[in-house]
C-alpha positions in Angstrom: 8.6 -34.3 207.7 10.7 -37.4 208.4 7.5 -39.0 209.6 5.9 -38.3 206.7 8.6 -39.8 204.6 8.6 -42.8 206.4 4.8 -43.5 206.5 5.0 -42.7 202.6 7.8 -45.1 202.2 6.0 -47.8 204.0 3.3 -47.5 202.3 4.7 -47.6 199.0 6.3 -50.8 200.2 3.3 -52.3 201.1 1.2 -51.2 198.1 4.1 -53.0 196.0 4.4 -56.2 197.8 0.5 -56.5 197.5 0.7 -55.9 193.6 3.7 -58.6 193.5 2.0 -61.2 195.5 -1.3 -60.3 192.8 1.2 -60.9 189.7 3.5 -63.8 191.1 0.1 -65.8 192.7 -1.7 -65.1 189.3 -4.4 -62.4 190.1 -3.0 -59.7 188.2 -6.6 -59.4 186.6 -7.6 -58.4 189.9 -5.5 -55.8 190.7 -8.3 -53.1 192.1 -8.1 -50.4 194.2 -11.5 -51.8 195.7 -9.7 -55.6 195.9 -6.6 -53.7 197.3 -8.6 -52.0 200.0 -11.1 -55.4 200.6 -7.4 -57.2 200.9 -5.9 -55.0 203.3 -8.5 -54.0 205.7 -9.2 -57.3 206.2 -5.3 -57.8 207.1 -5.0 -54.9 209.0 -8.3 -56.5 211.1 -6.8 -59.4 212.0 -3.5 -57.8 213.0 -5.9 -54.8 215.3 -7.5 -58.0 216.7 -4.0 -59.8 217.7 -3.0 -56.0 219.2 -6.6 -56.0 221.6 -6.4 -59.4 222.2 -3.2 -59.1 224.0 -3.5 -56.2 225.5 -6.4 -58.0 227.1 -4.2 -60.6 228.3 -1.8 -58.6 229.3 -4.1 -56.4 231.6 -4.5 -58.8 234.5 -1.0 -59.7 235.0 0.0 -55.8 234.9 -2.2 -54.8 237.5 -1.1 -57.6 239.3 2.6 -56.9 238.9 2.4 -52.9 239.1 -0.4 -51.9 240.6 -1.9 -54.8 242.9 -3.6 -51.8 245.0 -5.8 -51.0 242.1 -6.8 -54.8 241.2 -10.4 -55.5 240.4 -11.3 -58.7 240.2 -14.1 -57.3 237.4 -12.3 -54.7 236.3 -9.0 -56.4 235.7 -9.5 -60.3 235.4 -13.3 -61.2 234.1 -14.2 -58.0 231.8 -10.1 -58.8 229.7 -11.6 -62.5 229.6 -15.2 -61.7 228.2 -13.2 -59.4 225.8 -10.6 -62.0 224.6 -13.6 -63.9 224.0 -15.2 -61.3 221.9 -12.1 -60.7 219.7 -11.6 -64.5 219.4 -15.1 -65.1 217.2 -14.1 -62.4 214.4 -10.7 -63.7 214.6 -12.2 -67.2 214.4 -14.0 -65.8 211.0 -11.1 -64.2 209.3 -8.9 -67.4 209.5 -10.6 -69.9 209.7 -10.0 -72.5 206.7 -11.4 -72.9 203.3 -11.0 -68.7 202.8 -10.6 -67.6 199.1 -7.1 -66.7 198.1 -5.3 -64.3 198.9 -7.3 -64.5 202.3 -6.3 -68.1 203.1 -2.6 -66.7 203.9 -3.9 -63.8 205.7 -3.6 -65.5 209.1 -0.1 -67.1 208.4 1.0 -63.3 206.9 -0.1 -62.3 211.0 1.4 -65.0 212.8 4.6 -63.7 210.8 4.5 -60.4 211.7 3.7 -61.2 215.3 6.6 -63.4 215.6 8.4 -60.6 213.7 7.6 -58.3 215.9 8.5 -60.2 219.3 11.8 -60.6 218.1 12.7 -57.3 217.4 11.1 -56.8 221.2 13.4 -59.3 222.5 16.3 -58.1 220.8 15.9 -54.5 221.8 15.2 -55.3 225.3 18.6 -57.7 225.2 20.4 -54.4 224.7 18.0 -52.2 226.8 16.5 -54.0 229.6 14.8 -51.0 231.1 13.1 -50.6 227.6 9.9 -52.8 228.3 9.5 -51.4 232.0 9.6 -47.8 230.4 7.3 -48.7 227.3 4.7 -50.3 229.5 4.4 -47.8 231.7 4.2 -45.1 229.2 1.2 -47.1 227.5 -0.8 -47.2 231.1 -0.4 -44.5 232.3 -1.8 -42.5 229.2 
């Protein structure tokens, strides 16, 4: 039930934010469920993207680091690149400049909540440095 609260919650926050931005930028005209859903799935993309592209990146140097048994040279190092190649031409797309507003500050909106989130990483690995061990393993070995 807490979940559920939370999710809810966030949500709400979200929705309101994105009917703010629509009233303070001067599109309240435009305030759609259909824009609203255009709007966010296309920030939601971006931010998916970020998520696979890293964990792309991150692939090699984990089985490196943890598993160097296991290491494929295909597998591990050339099939992440090909990928983060792939990912990087709809990325490409969905920022690149001269986008219709609100969609020209999507990719500045990402970059924020990346940074965002690397900091609250770092600062709960400061007081838990065991955290980021535990959490990555968790992840791979699922």
């Amino acid at each position: 039930m807490n979940a559920i609260f939370v999710f809810v919650a966030i949500a709400g926050a979200i929705i309101i934010c994105w009917a703010l931005g629509h009233v303070i930028g001067g599109h309240s005209g435009s305030m759609d469920p259909l824009v609203f859903f255009a709007e966010s799935s296309t920030m939601g993309t971006i931010l998916i993207l970020v998520v696979y592209f890293l964990s792309n990146l991150a692939l090699p140097f984990y089985y490196r680091k943890y598993r160097p048994a296991e290491f494929s040279p295909l597998g591990h190092l050339i099939l992440p690149v090909l990928g983060m190649v792939a990912i990087a031409v709809p990325v490409y797309y969905l920022s690149k400049p001269g986008q219709a507003s609100p969609y020209d500050w999507f990719p500045y909106a990402a970059l924020v909540t990346v940074v965002v989130a690397v900091v609250y990483a770092a600062v709960l690995t400061r007081h838990d440095p065991t955290l980021g061990d535990r959490v990555g393993s968790i992840v791979a070995d699922e």
